[in-house]
DRENSEDO-27101 format. One line per field, with one value per residue (C-alpha): residue in one letter; x, z, y. Coordinates in nm, 3 decimals. Each point is the difference from the previous one (the first is absolute). Example, Ala and Ser with C-alpha at 12.3 -4.5 7.8 and 13.67 -1.06 7.14 Angstrom:
<drendrens>
aa (A:S)
X (1.230:0.137)
Z (0.780:-0.066)
Y (-0.450:0.344)
</drendrens>
This chain:
<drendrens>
aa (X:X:X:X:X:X:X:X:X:X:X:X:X:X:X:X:X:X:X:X:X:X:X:X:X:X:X:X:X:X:X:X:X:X:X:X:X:X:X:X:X:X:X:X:X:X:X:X:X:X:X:X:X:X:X:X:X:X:X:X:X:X:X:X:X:X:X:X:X:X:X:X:X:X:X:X:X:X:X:X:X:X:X:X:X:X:X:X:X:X:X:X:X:X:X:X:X:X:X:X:X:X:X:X:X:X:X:X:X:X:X:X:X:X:X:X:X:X:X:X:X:X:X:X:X:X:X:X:X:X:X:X:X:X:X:X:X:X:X:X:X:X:X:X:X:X:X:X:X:X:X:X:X:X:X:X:X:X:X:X:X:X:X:X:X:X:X:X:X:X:X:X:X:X:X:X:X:X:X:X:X:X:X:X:X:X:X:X:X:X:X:X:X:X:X:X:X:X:X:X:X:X:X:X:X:X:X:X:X:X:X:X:X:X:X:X:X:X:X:X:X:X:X:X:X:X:X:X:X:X:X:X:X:X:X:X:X:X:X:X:X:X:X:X)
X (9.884:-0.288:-0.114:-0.092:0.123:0.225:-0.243:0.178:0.094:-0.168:0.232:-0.177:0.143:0.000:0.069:0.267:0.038:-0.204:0.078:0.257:-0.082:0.333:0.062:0.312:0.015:0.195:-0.118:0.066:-0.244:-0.293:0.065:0.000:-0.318:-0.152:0.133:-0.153:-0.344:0.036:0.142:-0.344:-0.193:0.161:-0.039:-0.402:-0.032:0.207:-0.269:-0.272:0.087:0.055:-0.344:-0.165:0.241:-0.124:-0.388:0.072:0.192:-0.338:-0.235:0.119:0.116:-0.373:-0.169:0.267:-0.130:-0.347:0.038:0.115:-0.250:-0.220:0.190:-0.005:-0.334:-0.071:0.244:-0.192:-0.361:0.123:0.165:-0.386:-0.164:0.216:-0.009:-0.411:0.029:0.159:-0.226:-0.270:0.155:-0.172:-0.315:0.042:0.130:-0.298:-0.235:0.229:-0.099:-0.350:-0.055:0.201:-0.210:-0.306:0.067:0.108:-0.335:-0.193:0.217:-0.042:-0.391:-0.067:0.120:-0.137:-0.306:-0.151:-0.061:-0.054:-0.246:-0.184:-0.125:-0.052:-0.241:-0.149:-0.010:-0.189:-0.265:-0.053:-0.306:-0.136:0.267:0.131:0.381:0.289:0.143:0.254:0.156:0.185:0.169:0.064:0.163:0.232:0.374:0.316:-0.063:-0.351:-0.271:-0.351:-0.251:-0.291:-0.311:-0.224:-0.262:0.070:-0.266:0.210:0.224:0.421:0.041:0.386:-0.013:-0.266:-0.058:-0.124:-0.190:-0.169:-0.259:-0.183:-0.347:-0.291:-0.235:0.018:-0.225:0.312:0.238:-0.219:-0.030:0.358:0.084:-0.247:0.157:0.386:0.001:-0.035:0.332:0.268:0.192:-0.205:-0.168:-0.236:-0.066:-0.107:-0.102:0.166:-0.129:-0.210:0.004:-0.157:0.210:-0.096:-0.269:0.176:0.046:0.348:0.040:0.261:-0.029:0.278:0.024:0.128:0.187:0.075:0.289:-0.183:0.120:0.372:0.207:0.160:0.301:0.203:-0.168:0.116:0.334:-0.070:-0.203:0.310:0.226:-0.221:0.001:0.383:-0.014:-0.200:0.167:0.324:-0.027:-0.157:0.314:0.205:-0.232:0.038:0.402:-0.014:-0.214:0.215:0.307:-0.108)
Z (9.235:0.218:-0.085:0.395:0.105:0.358:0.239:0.134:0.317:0.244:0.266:0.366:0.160:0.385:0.226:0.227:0.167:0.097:-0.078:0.193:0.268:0.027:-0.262:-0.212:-0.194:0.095:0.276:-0.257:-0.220:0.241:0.078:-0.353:-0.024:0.325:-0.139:-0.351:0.173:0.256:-0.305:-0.199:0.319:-0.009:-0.286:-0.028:0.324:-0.156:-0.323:0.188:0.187:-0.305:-0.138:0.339:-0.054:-0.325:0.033:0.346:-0.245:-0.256:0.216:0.159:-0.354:-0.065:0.288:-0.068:-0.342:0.132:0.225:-0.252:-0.232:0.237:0.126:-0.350:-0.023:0.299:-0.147:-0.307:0.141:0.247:-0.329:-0.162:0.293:0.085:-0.341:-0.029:0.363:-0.199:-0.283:0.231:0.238:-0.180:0.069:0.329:0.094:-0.172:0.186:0.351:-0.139:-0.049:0.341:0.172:-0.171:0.110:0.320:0.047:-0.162:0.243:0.266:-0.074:-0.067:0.369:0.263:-0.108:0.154:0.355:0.156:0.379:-0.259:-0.135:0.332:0.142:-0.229:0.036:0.353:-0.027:-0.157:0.330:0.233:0.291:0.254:-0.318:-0.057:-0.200:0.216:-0.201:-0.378:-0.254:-0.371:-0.277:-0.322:-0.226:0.035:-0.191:-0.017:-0.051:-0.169:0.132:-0.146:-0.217:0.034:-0.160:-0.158:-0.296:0.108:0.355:0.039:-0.009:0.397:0.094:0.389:0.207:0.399:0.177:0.324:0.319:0.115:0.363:0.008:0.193:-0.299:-0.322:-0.157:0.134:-0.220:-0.290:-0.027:0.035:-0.306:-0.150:0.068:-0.035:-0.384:0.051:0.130:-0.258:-0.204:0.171:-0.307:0.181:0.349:0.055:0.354:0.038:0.316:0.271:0.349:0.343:0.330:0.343:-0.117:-0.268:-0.370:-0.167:-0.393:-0.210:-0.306:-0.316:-0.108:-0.361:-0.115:-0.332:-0.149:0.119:0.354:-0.135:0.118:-0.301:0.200:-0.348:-0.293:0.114:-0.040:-0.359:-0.157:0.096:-0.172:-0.325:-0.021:0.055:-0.335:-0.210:0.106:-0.072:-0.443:0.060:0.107:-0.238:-0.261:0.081:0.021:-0.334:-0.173:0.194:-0.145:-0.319)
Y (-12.318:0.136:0.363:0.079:0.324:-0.011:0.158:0.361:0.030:0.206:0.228:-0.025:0.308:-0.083:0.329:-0.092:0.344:0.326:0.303:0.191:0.240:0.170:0.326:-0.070:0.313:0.297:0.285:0.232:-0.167:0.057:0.364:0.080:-0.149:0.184:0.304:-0.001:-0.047:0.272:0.249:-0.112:0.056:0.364:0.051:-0.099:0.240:0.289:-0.067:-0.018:0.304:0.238:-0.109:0.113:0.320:0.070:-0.025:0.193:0.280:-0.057:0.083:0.275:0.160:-0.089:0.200:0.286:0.046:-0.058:0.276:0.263:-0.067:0.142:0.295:0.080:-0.063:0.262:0.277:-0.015:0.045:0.239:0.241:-0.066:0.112:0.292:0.109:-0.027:0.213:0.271:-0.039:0.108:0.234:0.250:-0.137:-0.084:0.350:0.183:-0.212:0.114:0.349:-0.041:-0.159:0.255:0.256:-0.140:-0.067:0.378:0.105:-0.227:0.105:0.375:-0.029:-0.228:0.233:0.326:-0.055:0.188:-0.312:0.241:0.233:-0.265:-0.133:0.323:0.107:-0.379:0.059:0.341:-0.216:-0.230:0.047:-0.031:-0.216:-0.161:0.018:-0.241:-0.269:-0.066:0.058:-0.132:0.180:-0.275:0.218:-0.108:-0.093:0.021:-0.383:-0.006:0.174:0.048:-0.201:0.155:-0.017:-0.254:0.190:0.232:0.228:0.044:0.317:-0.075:-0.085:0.050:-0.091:-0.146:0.093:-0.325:0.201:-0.151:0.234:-0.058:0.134:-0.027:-0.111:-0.149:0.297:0.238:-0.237:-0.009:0.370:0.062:-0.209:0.172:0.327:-0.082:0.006:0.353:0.046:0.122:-0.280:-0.280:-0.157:-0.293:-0.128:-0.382:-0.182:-0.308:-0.131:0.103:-0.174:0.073:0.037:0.062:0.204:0.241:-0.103:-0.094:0.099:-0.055:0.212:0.034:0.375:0.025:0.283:0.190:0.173:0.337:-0.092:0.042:0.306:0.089:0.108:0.042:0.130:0.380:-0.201:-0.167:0.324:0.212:-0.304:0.064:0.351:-0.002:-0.277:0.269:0.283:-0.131:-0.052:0.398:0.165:-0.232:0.135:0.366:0.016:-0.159:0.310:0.241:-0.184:0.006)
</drendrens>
C-alpha cells in the first residue's frame, strides 16, 4: 500500500452577489437606535452644562468669601484706630487747649499797641520839608508770632513800623534815625534803602518797637482781680475767730 496522504481540498469562495442596498430590518429598529444617540447627546449636554454650573457657583462662592475677608479686615482696623483715637483724645484736647491759650495771649499782647502814638511822636522828630509817604505795622497774630531778633544783645522787639520818609537830603534822613530811638517803646531804627527822585530823596526805614509801647489797657482790671483773691481767705479767716 502507498503511505501518500490525499492532498485536502481547498474551498474557492467566488462572490456571486453584492451586498444589498435595500434596509430589511424593522423602522422601529432604526428609531430606537436614533433615539439612544440623541438621549446620550442630552445627556453629555445636560453634563456638560452642570460642570459649567458648578465652577460658575465656585467662583462666585469664591469672590463672596473673598470679599468678606476684607470687610472684616476693614471693621477690624477701623475698631484699632478708633480705639487708639480715644487713647489719645486726651492728648489731642490738651494740645487744643494750649494752642487756644496761646493764641489768646498773642492775640491779647498784639493789639494793645498806639500804633497813631507811635508815629506821632516819630513824626515830631521830622525836619525840615521831610514827612512819611507812606506806612506799614507788622505785629503779631493769633496765627503768628513775631519773630525775634537775632542778636542776644538786641532788646525784645514786639512789632516793627516799615516807614517811607521823603526828604530833601540824605543828612535830614540820617539824623532822623538817629533821633527816633528816642521816642518811647521804639527800641532801634535801621535804613533799608535810600533812592533819589526828581530831586528829593526816598527812604525806607524799619522802626522796631518794645513792650514799653504797649497800653496796658488791663492791669487796673487784673490788680483789682488779685486783690479780690487775697481779700477773699481774709474775711473767711475773720468769721471763723468770731465763730469760735
Amino acid at each position: 500500500m502507498s503511505d501518500k496522504k490525499p492532498a485536502q481540498r481547498r474551498e474557492i469562495k467566488v462572490a456571486i452577489a453584492y451586498p444589498p442596498y435595500a434596509n430589511l430590518l424593522p423602522p422601529e429598529v432604526g428609531q430606537r437606535k436614533a433615539a439612544n444617540a440623541a438621549r446620550g447627546r442630552a445627556i453629555f449636554m445636560a453634563i456638560v452644562a452642570l460642570g459649567v454650573a458648578i465652577l460658575a457657583a465656585s467662583a462666585v462662592n469664591l469672590l463672596s468669601l473673598q470679599r468678606t475677608l476684607a470687610l472684616e479686615n476693614a471693621r477690624a482696623t477701623t475698631l484699632a484706630l478708633t480705639q487708639q483715637q480715644g487713647e489719645y483724645n486726651e492728648v489731642r484736647t490738651a494740645s487744643q487747649l494750649l494752642q487756644s491759650t496761646t493764641a489768646a495771649q498773642i492775640f491779647a499782647t498784639s493789639t494793645e499797641i498806639s500804633v497813631q502814638t507811635v508815629v506821632d511822636d516819630l513824626g515830631d522828630k521830622l525836619t525840615g520839608a521831610m514827612f512819611f509817604s507812606s506806612y506799614s505795622f507788622e505785629t503779631a497774630t493769633p496765627l503768628l508770632g513775631y519773630g525775634a531778633s537775632v542778636s542776644p544783645l538786641d532788646p525784645e522787639r514786639i512789632a516793627q513800623f516799615s516807614i517811607e520818609i521823603t526828604a530833601s537830603s540824605v543828612a535830614e534822613i540820617d539824623s532822623w534815625v538817629r533821633s527816633a530811638p528816642d521816642v518811647d517803646g521804639v527800641a532801634d531804627v535801621s535804613l533799608v534803602s535810600v533812592k533819589q527822585e526828581e530831586g528829593t530823596y526816598l527812604a525806607q526805614v524799619a522802626v522796631f518797637v518794645t513792650r514799653d509801647a504797649l497800653l496796658h489797657r488791663f492791669d487796673g482790671f487784673v490788680e483789682e482781680e488779685e486783690g479780690a483773691d487775697e481779700a477773699a481767705p481774709a474775711e473767711g479767716t475773720n468769721d471763723e475767730e468770731n465763730g469760735s
